[in-house]
Residue frames relative to the residue before (quaternion, step in Angstrom):
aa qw qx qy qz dx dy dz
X 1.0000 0.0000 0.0000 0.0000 0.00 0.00 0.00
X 0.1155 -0.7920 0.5588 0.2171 3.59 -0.61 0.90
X 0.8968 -0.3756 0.0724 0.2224 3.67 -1.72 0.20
X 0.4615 0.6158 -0.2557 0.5851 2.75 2.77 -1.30
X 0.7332 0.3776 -0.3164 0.4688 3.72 0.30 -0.51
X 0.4652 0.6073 -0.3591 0.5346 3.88 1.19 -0.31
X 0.8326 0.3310 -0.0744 0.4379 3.34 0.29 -1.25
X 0.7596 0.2780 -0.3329 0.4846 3.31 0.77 -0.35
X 0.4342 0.5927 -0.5394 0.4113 3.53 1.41 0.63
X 0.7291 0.4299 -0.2841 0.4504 3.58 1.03 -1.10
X 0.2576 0.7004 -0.4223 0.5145 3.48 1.29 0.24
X 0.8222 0.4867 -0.1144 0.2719 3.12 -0.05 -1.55
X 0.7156 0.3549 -0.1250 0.5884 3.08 1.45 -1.21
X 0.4811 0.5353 -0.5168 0.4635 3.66 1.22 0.10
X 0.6949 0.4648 -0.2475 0.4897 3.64 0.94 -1.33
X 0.6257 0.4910 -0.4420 0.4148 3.82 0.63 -0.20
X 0.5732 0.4833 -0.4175 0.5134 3.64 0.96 -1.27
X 0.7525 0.4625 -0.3617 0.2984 3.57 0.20 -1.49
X 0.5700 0.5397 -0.3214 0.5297 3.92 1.22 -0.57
X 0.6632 0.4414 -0.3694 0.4784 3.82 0.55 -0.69
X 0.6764 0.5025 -0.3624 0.3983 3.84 1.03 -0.97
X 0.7203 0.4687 -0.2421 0.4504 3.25 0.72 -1.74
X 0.8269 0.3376 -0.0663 0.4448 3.79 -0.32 -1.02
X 0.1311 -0.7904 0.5959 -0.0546 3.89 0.29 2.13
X 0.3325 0.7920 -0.5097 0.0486 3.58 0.90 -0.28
X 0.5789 0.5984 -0.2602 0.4891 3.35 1.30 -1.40
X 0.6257 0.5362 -0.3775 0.4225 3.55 0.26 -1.35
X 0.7134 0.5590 -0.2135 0.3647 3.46 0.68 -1.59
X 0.7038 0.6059 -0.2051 0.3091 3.31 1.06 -1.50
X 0.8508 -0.0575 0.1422 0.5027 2.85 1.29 -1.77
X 0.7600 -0.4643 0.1934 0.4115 3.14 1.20 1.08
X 0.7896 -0.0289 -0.0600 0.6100 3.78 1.03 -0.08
X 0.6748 -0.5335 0.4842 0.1601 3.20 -1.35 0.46
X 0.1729 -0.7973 0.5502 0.1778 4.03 -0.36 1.12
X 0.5745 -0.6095 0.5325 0.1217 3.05 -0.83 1.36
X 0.1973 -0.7469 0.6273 0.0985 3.88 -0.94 0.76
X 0.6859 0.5579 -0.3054 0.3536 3.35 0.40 -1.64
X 0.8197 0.3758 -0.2621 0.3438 3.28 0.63 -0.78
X 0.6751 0.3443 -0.3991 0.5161 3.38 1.29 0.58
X 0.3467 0.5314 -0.5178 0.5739 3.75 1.71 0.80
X 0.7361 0.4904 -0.2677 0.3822 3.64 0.87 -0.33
X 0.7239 0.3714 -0.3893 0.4318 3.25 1.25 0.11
X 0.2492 0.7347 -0.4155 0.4748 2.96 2.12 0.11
X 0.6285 0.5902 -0.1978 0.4664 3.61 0.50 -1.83
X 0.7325 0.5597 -0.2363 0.3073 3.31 0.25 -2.06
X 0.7473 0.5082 -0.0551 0.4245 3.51 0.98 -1.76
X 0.8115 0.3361 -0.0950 0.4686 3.20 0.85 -1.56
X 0.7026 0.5423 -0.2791 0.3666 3.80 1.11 -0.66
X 0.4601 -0.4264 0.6100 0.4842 3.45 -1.75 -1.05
X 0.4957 -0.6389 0.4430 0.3871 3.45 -1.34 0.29
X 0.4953 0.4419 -0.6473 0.3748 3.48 0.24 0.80
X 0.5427 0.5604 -0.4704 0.4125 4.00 0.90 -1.06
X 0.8180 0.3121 -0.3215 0.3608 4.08 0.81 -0.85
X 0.4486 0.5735 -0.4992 0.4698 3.71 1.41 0.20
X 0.7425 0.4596 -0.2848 0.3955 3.62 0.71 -1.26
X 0.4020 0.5462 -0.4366 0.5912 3.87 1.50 0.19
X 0.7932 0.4717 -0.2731 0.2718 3.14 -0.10 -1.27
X 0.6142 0.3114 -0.3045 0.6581 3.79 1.02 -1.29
X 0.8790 0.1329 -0.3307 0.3169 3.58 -0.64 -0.47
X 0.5227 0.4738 -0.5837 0.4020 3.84 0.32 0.46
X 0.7866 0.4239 -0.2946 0.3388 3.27 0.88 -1.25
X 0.4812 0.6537 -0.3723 0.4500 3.70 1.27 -0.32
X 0.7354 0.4440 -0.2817 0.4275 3.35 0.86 -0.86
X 0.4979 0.6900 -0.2281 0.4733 3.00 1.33 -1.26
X 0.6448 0.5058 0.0279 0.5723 4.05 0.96 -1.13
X 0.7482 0.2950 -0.2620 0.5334 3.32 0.84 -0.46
X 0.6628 0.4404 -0.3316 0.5067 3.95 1.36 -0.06
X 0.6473 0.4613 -0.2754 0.5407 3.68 1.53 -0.50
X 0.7904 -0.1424 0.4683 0.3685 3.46 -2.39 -0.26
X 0.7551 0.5370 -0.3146 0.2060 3.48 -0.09 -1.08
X 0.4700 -0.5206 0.5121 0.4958 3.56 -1.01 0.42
X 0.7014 -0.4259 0.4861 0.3005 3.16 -1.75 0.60
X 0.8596 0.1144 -0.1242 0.4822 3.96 -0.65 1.27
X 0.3614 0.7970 -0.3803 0.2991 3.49 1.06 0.46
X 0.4796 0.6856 -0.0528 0.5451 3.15 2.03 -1.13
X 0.7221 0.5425 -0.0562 0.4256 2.55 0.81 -1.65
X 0.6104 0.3866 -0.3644 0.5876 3.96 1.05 -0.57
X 0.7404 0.4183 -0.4037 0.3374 3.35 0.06 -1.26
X 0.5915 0.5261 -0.4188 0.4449 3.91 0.68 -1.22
X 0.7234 0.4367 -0.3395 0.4132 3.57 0.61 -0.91
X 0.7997 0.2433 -0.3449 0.4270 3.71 0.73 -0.31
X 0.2681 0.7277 -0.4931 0.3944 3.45 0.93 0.78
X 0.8505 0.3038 -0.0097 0.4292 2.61 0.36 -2.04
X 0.4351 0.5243 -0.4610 0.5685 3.91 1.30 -0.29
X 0.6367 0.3350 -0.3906 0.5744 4.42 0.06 -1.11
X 0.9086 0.2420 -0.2865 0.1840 3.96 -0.36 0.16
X 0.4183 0.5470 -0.4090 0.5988 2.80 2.21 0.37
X 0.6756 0.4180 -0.4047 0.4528 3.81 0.89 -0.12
X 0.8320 0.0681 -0.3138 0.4523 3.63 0.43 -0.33
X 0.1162 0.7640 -0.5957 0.2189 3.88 0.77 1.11
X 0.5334 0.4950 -0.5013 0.4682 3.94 0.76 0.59
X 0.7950 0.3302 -0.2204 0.4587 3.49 0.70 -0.35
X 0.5247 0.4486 -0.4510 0.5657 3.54 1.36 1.02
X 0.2919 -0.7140 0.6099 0.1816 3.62 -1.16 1.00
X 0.3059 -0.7932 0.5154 0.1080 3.43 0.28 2.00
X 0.7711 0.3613 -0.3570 0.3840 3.69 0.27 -0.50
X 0.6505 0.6034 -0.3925 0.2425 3.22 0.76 0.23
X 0.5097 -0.6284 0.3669 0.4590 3.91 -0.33 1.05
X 0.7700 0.2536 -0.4428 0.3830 4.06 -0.02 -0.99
X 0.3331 0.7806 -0.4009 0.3448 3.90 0.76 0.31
X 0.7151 0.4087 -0.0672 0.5631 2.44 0.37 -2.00
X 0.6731 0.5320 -0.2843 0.4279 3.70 0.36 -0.49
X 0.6330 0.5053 -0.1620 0.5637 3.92 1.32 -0.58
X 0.7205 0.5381 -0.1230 0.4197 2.82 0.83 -1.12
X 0.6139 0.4920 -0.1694 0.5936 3.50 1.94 -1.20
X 0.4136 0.6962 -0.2752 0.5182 3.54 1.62 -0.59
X 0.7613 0.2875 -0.3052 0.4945 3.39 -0.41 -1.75
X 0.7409 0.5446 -0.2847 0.2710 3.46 0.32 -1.67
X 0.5309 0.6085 -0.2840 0.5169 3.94 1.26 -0.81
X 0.8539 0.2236 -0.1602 0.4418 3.44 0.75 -0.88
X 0.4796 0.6834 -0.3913 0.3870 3.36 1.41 -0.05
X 0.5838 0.5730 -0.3005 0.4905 3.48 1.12 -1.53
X 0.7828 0.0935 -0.3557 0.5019 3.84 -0.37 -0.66
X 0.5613 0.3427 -0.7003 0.2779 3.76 0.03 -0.25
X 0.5236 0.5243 -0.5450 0.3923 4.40 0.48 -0.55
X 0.6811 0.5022 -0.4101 0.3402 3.44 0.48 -1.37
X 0.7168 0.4111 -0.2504 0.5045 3.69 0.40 -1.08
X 0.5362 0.4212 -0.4480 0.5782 4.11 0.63 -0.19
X 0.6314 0.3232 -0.4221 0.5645 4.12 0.06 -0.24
X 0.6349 0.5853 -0.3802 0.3313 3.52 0.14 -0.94
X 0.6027 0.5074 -0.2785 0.5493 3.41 0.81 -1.67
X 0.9527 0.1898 -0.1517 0.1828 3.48 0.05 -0.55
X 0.2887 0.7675 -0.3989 0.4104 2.77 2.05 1.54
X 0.4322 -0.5566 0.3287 0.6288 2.99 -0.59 -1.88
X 0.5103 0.7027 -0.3574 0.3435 3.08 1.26 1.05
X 0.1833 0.8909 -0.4075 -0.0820 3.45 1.12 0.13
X 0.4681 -0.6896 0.5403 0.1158 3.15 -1.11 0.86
X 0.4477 -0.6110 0.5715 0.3157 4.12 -0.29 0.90
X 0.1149 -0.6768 0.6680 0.2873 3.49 -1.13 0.30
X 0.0575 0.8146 -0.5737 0.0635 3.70 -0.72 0.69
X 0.6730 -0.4862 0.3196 0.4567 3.44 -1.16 0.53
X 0.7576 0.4595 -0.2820 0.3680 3.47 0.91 -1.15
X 0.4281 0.5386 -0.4761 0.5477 3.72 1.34 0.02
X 0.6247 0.4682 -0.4017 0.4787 4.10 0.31 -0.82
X 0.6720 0.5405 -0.3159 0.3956 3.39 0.65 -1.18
X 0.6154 0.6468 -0.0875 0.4419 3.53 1.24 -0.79
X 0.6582 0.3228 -0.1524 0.6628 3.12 1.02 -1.00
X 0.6743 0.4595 -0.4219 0.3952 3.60 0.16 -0.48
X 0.7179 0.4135 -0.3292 0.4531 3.79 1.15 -0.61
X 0.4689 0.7074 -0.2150 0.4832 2.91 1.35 0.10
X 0.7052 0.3874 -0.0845 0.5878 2.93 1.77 -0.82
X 0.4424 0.5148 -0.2790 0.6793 3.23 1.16 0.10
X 0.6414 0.5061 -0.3567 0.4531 3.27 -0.06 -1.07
X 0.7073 0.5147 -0.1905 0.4455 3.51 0.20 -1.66
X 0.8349 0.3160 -0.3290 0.3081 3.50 0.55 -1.05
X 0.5905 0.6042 -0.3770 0.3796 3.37 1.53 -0.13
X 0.4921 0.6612 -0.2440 0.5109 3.24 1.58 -0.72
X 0.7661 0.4873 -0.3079 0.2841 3.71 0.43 -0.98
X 0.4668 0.4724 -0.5076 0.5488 4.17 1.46 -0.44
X 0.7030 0.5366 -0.4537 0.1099 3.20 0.24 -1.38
X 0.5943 0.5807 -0.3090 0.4627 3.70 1.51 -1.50
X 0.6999 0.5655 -0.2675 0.3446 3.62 0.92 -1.26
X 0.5841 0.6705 -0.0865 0.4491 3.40 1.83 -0.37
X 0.5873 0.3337 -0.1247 0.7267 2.95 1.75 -1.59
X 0.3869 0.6324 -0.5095 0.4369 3.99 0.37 0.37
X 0.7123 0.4875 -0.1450 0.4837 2.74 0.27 -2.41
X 0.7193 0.4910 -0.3605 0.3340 3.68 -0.09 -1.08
X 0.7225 0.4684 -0.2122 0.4621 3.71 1.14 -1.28
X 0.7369 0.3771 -0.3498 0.4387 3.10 1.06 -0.27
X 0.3798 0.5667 -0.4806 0.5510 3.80 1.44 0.57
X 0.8391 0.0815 -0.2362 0.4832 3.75 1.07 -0.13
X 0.7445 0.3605 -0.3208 0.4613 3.29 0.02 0.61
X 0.7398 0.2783 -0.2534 0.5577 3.57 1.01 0.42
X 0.5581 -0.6868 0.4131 0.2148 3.45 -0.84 0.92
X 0.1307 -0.8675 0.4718 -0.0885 2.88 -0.94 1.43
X 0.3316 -0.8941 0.2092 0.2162 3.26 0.27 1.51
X 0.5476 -0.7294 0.2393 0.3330 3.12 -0.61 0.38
X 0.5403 -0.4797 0.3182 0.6138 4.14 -0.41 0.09
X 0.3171 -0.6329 0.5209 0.4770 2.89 -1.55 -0.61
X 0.5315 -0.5894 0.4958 0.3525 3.37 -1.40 0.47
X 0.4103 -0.6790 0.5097 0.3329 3.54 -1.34 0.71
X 0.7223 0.4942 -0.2866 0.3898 4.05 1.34 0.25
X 0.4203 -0.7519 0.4737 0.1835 3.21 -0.03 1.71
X 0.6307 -0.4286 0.6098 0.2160 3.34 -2.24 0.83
X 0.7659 0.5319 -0.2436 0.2669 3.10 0.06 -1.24
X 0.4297 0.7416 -0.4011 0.3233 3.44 1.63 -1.02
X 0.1825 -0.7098 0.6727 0.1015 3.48 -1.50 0.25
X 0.2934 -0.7250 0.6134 0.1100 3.67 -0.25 1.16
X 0.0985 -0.7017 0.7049 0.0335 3.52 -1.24 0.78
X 0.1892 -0.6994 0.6855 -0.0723 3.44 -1.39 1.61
X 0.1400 0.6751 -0.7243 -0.0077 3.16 -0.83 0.70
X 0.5046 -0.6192 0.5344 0.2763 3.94 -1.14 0.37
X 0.4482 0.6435 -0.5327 0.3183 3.56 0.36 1.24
């Protein structure tokens, strides 16, 4: 993974945290907040090296933690075992495919807070389990999976600019030698 993909991953997760803080619309709409990071993480998870999905994890999730309730790094496990369980078996997902990418933004949307609330439970913060926390997480899940082509899209697009893109090859060799004669 080079530095343009490094950086515009942590990009991403600066702009996701900053989109989850700034813009309650969701909260308002439907009762919980959609969760980016964790479908920039399966972005990460699918498309990266496993440092590109550790460096998501501590600093998306740190930030991520530093605008919420949460103890400081809570985020920060779950993003990290998300993305560690799908950077190991990411050979047996067809990453370019749209209903993939869409499952995949699913499991991962709803994995993170059920982790978040499984640390929680066993802090001093517990968290009530109630119907209306399920109800939460599940839009949350949704959320995530509609959200995940879209990141996997804006990827694709930045890397049509900002990363070299070889060229075809040509079917007419260098090497040829052109005879001329003057008939």
């Amino acid at each position: 993974m080079n530095r343009i993909e490094n950086i515009s991953i942590l990009l991403a997760a600066w702009l996701a945290v900053a989109f989850e803080v700034a813009f309650n619309g969701f909260r308002d709409w439907f009762g919980a907040q959609i969760g980016l990071l964790p479908a920039l993480m399966v972005y990460v998870a699918l498309s990266a090296s496993w440092p590109g999905v550790v460096l998501l994890a501590l600093v998306g999730g740190l930030m991520h933690d530093s605008f919420s309730a949460n103890p400081l790094g809570i985020t920060t496990i779950a993003l990290a075992v998300v993305g560690l369980l799908m950077r190991a078996q990411r050979d047996l997902v067809l990453r370019t495919q749209i209903y993939a990418q869409v499952m995949m933004g699913f499991i991962a949307s709803a994995a993170v807070p059920a982790c978040v609330v499984l640390v929680l439970t066993n802090t001093h913060h517990p968290v009530p389990l109630t119907w209306r926390l399920v109800g939460q997480v599940m839009v949350m899940a949704v959320g995530g999976a509609v959200v995940t082509p879209l990141v996997f899209l804006a990827f694709k697009w930045l890397g049509r600019w900002f990363i070299y893109q070889p060229l075809p090859e040509s079917h007419y060799r260098d090497s040829r030698q052109i005879k001329r004669t003057r008939n």
